[in-house]
VOBA-1610 file (N, C-alpha, C; in pm, whole numbers, padded with zeros to 5 digits, always signed):
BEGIN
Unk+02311-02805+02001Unk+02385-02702+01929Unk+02310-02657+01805Unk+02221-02714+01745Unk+02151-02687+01657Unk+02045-02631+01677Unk+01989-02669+01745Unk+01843-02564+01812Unk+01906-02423+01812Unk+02062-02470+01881Unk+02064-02274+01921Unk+02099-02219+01817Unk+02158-02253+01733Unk+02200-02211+01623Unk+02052-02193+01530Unk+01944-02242+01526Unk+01817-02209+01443Unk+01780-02081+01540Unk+01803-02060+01659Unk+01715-01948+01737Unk+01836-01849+01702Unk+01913-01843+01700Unk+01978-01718+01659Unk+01931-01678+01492Unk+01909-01780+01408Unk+01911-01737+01305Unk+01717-01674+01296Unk+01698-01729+01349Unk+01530-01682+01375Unk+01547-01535+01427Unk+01647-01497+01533Unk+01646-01404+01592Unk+01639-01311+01471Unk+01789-01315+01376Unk+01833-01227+01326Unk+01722-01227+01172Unk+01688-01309+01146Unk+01578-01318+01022Unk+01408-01209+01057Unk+01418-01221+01192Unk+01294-01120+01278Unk+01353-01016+01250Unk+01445-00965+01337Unk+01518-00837+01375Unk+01497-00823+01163Unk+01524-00830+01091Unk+01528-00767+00912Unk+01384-00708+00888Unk+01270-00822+00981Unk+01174-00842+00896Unk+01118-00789+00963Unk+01117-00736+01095Unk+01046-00662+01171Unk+01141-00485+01129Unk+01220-00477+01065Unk+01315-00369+01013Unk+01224-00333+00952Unk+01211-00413+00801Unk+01128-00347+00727Unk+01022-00294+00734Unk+00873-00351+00868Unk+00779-00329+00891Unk+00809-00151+00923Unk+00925-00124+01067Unk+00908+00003+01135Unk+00933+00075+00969Unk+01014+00021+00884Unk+01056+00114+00775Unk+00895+00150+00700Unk+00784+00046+00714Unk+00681+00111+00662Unk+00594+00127+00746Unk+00618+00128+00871Unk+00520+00216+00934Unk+00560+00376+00945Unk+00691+00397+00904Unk+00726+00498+00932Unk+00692+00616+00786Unk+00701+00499+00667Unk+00605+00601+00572Unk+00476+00613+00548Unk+00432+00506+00633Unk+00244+00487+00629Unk+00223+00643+00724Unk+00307+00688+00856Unk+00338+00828+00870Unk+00313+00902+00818Unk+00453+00903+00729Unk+00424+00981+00638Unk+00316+01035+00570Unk+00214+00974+00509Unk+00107+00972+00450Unk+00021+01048+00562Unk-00005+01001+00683Unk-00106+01071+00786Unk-00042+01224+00806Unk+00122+01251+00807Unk+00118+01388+00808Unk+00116+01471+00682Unk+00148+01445+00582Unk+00130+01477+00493Unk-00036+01494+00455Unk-00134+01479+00475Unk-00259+01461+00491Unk-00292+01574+00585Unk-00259+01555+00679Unk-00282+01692+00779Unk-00197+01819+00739Unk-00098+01772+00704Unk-00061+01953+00602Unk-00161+01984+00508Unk-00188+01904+00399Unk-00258+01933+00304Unk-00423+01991+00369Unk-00500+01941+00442Unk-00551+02016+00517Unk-00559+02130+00582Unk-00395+02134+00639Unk-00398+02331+00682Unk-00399+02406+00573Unk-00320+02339+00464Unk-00311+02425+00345Unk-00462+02464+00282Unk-00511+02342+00225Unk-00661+02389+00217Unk-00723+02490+00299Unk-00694+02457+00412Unk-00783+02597+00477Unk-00721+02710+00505Unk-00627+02705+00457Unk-00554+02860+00455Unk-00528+02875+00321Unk-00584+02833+00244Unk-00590+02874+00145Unk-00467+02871+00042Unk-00390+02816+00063Unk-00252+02784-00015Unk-00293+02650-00077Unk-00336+02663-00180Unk-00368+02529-00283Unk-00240+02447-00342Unk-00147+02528-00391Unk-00058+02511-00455Unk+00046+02403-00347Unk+00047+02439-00259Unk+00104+02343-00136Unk+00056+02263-00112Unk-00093+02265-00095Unk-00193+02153-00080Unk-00145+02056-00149Unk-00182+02069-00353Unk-00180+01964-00435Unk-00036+01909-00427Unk+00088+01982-00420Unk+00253+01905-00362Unk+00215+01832-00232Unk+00179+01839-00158Unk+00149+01796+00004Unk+00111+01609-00062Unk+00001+01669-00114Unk-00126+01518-00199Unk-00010+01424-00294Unk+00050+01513-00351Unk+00123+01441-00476Unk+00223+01354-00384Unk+00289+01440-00301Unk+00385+01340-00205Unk+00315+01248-00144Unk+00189+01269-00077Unk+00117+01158-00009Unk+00104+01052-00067Unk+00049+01040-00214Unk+00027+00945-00278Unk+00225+00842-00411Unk+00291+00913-00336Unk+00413+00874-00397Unk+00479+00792-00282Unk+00410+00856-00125Unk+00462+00785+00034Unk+00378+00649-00029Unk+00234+00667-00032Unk+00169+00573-00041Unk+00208+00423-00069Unk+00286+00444-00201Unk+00277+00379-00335Unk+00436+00280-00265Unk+00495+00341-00186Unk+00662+00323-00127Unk+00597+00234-00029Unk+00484+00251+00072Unk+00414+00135+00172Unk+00362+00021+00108Unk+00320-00017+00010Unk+00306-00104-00112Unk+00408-00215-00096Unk+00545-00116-00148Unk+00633-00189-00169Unk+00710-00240-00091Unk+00714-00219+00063Unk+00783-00216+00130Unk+00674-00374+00230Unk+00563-00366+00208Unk+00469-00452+00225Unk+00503-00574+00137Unk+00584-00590+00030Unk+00610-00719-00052Unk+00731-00774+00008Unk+00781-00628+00034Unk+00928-00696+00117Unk+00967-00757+00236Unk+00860-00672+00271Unk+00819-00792+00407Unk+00769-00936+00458Unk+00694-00955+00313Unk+00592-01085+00230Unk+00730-01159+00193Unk+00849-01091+00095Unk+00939-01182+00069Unk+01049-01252+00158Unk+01051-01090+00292Unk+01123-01192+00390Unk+01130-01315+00448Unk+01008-01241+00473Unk+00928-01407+00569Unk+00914-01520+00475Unk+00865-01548+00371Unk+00902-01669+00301Unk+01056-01742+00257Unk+01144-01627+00336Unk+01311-01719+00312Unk+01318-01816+00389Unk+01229-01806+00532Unk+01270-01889+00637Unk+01128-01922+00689Unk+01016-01957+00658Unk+00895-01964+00674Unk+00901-02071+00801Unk+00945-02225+00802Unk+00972-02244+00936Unk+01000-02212+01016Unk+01074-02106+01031Unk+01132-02085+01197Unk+01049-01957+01219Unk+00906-01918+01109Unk+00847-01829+01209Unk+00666-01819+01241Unk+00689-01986+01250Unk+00591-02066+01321Unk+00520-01957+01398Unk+00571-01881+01535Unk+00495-01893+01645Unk+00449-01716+01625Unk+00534-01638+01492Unk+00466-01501+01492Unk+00460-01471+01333Unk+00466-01539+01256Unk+00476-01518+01114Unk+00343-01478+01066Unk+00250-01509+01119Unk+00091-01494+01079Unk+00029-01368+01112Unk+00110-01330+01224Unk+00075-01176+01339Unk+00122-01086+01206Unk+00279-01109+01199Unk+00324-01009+01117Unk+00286-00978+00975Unk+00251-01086+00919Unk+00212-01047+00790Unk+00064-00961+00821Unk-00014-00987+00922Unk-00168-00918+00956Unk-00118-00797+00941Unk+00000-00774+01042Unk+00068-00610+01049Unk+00105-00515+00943Unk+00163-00562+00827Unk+00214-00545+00732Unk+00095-00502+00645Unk+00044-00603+00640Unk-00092-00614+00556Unk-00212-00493+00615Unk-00224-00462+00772Unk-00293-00330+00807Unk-00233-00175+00782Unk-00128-00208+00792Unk+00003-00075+00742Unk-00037-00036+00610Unk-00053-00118+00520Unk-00090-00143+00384Unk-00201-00040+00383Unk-00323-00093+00424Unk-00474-00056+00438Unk-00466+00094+00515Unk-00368+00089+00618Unk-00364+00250+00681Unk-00342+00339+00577Unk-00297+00365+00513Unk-00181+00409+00462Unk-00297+00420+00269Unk-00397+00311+00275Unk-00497+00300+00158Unk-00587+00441+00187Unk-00653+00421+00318Unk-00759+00475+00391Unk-00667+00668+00360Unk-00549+00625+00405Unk-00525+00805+00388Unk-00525+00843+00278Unk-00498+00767+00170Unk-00519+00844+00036Unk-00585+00792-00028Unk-00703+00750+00021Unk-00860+00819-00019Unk-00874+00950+00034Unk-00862+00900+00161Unk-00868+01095+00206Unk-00825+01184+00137Unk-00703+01180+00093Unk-00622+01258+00036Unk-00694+01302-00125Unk-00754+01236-00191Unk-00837+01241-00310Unk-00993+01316-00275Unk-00990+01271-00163Unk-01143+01356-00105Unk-01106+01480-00120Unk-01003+01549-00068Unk-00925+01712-00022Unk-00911+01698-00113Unk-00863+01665-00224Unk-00837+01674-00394Unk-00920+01739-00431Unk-01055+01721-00379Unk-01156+01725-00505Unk-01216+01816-00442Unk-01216+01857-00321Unk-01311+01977-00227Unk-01172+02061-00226Unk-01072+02047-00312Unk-01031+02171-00286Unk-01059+02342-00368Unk-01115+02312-00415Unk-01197+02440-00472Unk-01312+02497-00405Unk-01398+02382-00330Unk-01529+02438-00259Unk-01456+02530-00133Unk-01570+02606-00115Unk-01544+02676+00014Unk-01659+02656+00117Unk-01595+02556+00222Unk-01650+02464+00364Unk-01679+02590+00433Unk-01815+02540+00528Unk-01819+02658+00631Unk-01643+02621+00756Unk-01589+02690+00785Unk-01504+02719+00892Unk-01487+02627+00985Unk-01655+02588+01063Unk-01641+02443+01167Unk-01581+02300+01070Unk-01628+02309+00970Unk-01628+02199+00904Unk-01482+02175+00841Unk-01382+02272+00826Unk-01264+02310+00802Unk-01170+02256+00888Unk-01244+02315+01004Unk-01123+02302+01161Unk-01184+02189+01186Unk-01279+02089+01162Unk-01313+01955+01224Unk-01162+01876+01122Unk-01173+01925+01017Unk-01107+01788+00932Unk-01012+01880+00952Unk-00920+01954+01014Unk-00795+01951+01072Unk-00784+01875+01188Unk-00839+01926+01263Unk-00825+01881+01402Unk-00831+01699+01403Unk-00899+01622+01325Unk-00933+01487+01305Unk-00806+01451+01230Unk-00731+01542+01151Unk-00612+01441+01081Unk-00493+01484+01215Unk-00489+01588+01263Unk-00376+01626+01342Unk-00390+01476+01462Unk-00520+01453+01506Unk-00542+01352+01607Unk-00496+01237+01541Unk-00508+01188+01402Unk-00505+01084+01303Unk-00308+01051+01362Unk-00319+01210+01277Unk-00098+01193+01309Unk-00078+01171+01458Unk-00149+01159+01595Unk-00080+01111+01710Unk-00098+01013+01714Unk-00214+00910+01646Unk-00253+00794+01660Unk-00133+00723+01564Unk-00098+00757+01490Unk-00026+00701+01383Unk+00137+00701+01429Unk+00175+00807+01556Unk+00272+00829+01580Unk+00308+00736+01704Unk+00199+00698+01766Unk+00208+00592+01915Unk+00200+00478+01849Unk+00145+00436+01703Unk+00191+00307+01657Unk+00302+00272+01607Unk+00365+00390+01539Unk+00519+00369+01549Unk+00579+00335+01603Unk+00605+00445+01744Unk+00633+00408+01883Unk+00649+00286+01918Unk+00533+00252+01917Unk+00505+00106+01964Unk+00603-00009+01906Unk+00576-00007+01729Unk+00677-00087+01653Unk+00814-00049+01702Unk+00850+00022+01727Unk+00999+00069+01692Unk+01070-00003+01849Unk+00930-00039+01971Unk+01014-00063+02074Unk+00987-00234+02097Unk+00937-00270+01978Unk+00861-00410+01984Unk+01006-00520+01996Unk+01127-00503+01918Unk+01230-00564+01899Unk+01346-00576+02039Unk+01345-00441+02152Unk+01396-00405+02232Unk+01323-00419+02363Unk+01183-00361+02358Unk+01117-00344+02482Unk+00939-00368+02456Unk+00949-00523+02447Unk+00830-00583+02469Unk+00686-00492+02528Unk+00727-00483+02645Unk+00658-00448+02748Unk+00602-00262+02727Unk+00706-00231+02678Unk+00676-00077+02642Unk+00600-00088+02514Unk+00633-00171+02388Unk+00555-00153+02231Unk+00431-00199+02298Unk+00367-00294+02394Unk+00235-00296+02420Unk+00196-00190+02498Unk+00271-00128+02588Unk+00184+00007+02658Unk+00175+00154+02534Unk+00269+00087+02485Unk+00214+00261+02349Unk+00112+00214+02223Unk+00119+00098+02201Unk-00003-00021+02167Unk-00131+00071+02207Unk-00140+00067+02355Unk-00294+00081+02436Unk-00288+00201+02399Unk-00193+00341+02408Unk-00219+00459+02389Unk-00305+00534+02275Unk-00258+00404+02153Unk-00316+00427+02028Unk-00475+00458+02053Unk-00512+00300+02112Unk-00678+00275+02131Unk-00730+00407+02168Unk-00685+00459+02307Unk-00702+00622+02362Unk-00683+00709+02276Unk-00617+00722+02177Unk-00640+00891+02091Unk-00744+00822+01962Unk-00752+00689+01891Unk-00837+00692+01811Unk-00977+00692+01890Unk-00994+00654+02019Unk-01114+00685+02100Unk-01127+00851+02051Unk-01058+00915+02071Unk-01077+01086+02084Unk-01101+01113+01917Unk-01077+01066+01827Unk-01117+01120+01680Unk-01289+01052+01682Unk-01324+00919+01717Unk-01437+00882+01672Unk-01516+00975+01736Unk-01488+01034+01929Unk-01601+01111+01947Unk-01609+01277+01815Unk-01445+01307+01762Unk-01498+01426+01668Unk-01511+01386+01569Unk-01581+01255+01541Unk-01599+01227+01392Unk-01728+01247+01416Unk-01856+01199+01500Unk-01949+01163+01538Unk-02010+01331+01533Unk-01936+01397+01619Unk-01922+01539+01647Unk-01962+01631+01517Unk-01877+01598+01406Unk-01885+01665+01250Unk-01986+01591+01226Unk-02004+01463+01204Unk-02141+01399+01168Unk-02257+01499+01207Unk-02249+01530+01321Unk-02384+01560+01380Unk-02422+01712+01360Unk-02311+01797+01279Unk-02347+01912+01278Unk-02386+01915+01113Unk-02352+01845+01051Unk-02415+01818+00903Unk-02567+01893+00882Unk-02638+01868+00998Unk-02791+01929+00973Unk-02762+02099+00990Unk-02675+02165+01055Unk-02696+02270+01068Unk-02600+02311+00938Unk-02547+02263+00856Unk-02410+02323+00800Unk-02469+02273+00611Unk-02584+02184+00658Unk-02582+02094+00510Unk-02676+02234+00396Unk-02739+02343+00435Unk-02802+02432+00314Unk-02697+02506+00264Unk-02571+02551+00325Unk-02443+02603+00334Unk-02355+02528+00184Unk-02361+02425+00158Unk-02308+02378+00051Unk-02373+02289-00019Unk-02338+02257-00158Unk-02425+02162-00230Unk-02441+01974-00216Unk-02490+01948-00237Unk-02508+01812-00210Unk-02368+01718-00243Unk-02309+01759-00384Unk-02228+01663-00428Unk-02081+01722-00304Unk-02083+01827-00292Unk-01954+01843-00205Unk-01959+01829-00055Unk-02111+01783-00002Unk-02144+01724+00139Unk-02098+01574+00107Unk-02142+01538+00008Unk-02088+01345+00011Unk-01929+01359-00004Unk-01881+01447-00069Unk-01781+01412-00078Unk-01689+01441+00102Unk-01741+01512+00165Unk-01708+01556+00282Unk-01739+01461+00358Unk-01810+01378+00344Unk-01908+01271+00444Unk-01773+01156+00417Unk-01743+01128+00259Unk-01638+01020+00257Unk-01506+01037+00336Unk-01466+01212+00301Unk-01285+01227+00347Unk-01302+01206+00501Unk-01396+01218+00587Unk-01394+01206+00706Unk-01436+01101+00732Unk-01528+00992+00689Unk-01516+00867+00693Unk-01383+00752+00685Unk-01321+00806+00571Unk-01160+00740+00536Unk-01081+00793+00655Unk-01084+00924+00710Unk-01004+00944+00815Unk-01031+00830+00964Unk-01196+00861+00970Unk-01183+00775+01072Unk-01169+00623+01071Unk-01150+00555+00938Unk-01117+00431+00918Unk-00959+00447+00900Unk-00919+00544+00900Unk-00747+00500+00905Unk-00733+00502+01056Unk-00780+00538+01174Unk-00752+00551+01271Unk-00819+00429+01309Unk-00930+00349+01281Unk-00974+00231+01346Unk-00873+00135+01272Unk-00780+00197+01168Unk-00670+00050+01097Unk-00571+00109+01182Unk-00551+00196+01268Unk-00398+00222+01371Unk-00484+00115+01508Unk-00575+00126+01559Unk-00618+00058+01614Unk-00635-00059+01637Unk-00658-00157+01531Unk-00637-00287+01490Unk-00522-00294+01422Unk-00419-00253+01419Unk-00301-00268+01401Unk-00207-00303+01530Unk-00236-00212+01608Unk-00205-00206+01794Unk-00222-00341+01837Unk-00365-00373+01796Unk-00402-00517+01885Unk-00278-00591+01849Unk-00270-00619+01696Unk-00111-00689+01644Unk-00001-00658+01770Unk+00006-00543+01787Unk+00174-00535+01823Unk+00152-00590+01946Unk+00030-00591+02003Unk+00036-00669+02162Unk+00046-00769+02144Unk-00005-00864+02090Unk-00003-01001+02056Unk+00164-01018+01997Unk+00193-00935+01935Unk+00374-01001+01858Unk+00442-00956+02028Unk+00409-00854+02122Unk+00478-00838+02199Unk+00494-00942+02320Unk+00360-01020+02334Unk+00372-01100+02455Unk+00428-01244+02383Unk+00453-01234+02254Unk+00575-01331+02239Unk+00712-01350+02233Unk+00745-01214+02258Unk+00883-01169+02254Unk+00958-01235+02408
//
C-alpha cells in the first residue's frame, strides 16, 4: 500500500514538473517567433516593429530563465522518487534555457544590422532560416506537450525535429557559401556580424535537436 501510494505521488509531482517544462517550452517559442517577425520586419523595412518584436523577445527570454528555476525547485521537493528521470529532465530544462539563449543572441545580431542594408539573398536566407527555426521549435513542443499522455507520439514528433533542423543546416551552409559572392556588397564589421546572427540561429536549432534526443529518452520511460 505504500509503494502505491509513493507512485501516485511521483505520478502527480511529474505531471507539475513536466507542466512547467511545456510552460517553458512554450515561451522558449515564443522567442523563435518573435525572432522571425523581427526579421520580416527588418526586411520590410518596418524598424519600429522590429525593435518591439526584439524588446518582447528578450522579456520572453528572461520569463524561460525563470521558469527553468521552477522547474530546478520542483524536482528538489521530492528528489527520491525521481530516481529513474530526474537527470533527463533537468538536461531538458536546462537546453530550453540555452534555446531560448541562442535566440537572443540572434535577436541582438538583427539589433545591430538593423540599419545596414543586406543584399536581398542574404535577407530572405535569414528569414527563411528563422521561419524553419519556428517549425523546429514548434515539433519540440509538440513533442513535450504529448510526452505526459502519449509516449509514443512525443518520440515520433521528437524525430521530426531532427528532419527540419536537418533542412536549416543545409540553408545555413547555403548562406555560408554565398558570402564570397555577396562579401564586396557590405563592410566587414556588418559581414561578422551576419556570420554570428546566423550562426546563433543555427545553434538554436542544433539545441531543439538535442533537446528531442531528451524527450525520447523521458518517453521510453513513460
Amino acid at each position: 500500500m505504500e509503494k502505491r501510494s509513493y507512485a501516485w505521488f511521483e505520478r502527480r509531482r511529474r505531471t507539475k514538473a513536466l507542466d512547467l517544462a511545456q510552460e517553458q517550452i512554450s515561451k522558449a517559442l515564443d522567442t523563435v517567433t518573435l525572432l522571425h517577425q523581427a526579421t520580416k520586419s527588418v526586411l520590410e523595412g518596418k524598424k519600429k516593429e522590429a525593435k518591439q518584436q526584439i524588446e518582447n523577445l528578450f522579456k520572453a527570454e528572461e520569463e524561460v530563465d525563470r521558469l527553468r528555476m521552477e522547474v530546478f525547485k520542483e524536482l528538489t521537493k521530492g528528489a527520491a522518487l525521481f530516481a529513474e528521470y530526474r537527470e533527463d529532465l533537468l538536461h531538458l530544462v536546462k537546453r530550453l534555457d540555452t534555446l531560448a539563449d541562442h535566440v537572443k543572441d540572434a535577436a541582438r545580431c538583427m539589433e545591430m544590422l538593423s540599419d545596414t542594408r543586406l543584399p536581398t539573398e542574404l535577407s530572405e536566407s535569414v528569414v527563411f532560416m528563422t521561419g524553419t527555426l519556428v517549425e523546429c521549435a514548434q515539433a519540440l513542443r509538440n513533442s513535450i506537450e504529448k510526452l505526459a499522455t502519449n509516449p509514443s507520439e512525443a518520440a515520433q514528433s521528437a524525430r521530426k525535429v531532427d528532419e527540419i533542423e536537418h533542412k536549416l543546416d543545409i540553408a545555413y551552409l547555403e548562406t555560408k557559401a554565398s558570402f564570397i559572392k555577396h562579401g564586396e556588397k557590405i563592410n566587414c564589421g556588418a559581414m561578422v556580424i551576419y556570420d554570428d546572427l546566423i550562426e546563433f540561429i543555427e545553434q538554436a536549432a542544433d539545441m531543439c535537436a538535442d533537446t528531442a534526443d531528451y524527450i525520447v529518452i523521458l518517453a521510453s520511460r513513460e
